[in-house]
N, C-alpha and C positions, 0 to 999 in steps of 0.2 A: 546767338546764345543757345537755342534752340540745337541748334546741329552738334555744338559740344554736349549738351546734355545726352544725346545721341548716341556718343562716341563714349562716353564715359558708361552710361550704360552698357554697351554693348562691349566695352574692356571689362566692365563689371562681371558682366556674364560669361566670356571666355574666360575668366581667370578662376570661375565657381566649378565650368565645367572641367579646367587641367586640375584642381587641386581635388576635383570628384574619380579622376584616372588616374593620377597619381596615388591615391587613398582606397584601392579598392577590397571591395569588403572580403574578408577571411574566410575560413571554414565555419561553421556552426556546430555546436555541439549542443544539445537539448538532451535534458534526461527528465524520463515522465515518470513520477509513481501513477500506477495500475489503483483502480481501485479494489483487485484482489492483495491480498496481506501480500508482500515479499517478494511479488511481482513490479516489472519497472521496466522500461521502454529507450534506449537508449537511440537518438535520432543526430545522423552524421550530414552536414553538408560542406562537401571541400569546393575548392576554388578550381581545380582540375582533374580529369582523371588520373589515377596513380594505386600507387601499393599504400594502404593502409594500416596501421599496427592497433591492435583495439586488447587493452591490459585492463584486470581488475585486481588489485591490491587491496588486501585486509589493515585493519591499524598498526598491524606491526610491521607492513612493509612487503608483507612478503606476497608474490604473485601467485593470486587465485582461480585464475583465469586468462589466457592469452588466446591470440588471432589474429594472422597475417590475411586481408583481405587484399587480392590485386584488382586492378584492372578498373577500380569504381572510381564514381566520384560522388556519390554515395550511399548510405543504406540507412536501414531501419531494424535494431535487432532486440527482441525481448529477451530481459535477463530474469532466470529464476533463482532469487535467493531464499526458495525455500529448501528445508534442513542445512542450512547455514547461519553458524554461530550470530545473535544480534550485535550492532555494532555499526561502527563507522569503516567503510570502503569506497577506495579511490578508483573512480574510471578515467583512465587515460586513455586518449585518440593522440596517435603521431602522426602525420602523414608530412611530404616533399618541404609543408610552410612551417612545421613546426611542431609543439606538443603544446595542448589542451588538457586542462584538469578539473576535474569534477568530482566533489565527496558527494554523498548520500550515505541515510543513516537506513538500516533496516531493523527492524524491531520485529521480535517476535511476540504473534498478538497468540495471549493464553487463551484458548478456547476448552470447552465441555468437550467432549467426544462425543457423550450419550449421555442421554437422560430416557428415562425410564419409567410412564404410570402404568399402574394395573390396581385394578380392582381384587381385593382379598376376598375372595368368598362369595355369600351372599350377603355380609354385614356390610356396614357403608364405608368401609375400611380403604385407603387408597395407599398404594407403599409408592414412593420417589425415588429409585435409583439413579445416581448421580455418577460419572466416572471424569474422568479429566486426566491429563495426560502426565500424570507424575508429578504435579507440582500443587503446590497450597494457590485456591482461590474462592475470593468471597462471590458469594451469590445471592440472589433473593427470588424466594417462593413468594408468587401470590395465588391465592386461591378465590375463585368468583363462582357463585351459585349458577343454577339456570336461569338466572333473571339476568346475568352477569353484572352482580353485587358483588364488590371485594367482600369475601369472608374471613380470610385471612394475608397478613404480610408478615415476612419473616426473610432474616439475611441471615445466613450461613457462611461458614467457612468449609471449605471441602478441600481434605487430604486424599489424592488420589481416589478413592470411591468410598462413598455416602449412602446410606439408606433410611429412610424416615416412615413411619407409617403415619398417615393420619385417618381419626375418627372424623367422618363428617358426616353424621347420620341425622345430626341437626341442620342438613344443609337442601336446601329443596331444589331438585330438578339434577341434570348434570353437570359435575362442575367440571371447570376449565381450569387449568394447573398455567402457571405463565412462570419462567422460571430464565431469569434476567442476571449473567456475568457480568466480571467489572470493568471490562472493553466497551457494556452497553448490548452486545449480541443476544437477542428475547427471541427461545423457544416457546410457542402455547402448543399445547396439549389438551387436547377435551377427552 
């Protein structure tokens, strides 16, 4: 009884290892966001070496990006989609086994340019220059004493460039400007 058990195992096992060689694994395609904005990491692993096809297509289809890579079997290539339109684009790998597809969304994150404190004078006068890059976005000023007490909180809206004076001559010590977009991205300023 003992010796079929045996046998049957050991059929069990040949028959895991041809259907693990028969079934062998593909290329890989891996796409990484960066954690800079618009940046993204595009990682290839083929099954052989060969001539590679590596295509990025916009949503309407049309190719943004092409490259014949020979002789690999594979790589690792950074894509910048910065000053490119936000949106959904396809990354496509061909190679000998086949075609591989893969969407990713890029977004473009609204950022300030510049912001801007200065001291008016000798008065306790402070002015906030605001600029950003052509487009409407909300913000919020907070202002904190020398002791770094909130003295004030205020959300704005900024069209292209902004300026604001504030009196804070009721304000003891130097204060600290913290001046937070709606992505989350917090400039301080003292």
């Amino acid at each position: 009884m003992k010796t079929k058990s045996y046998v049957f195992a050991i059929a069990m096992a040949f028959v895991s290892v041809v259907a693990v060689a028969a079934d062998p694994v593909g290329p890989t395609v891996v796409i990484v966001n960066q954690k800079e904005p618009g940046m993204f990491k595009v990682i290839y692993e083929g099954a052989q070496v060969g001539k590679v096809s590596f295509k990025i297509y916009d949503a309407s289809k049309h190719i943004v990006f092409t490259e014949t890579i020979n002789g690999v079997e594979g790589f690792i290539r950074p894509i910048n989609f910065k000053g490119m339109e936000a949106g959904v684009y396809t990354i496509e790998i061909a190679d000998a086994s086949g075609k591989r597809t893969q969407t990713i969304e890029h977004n473009i994150e609204k950022s300030i340019s510049a912001i801007h404190i200065s001291k008016i004078g000798v008065d306790s006068k402070y002015l906030l220059a605001v600029a950003n890059m052509g487009t409407s976005e909300k913000i919020n000023v907070k202002i904190y004493d020398g002791g770094n007490n909130l003295v004030h909180d205020q959300n704005l809206t900024i069209d292209n460039e902004f300026g604001l004076v504030y009196n804070l001559k009721n304000v003891t010590g130097v204060p600290t400007f913290e001046v937070t977009n709606q992505a989350g991205v917090t400039k301080v300023i003292k």
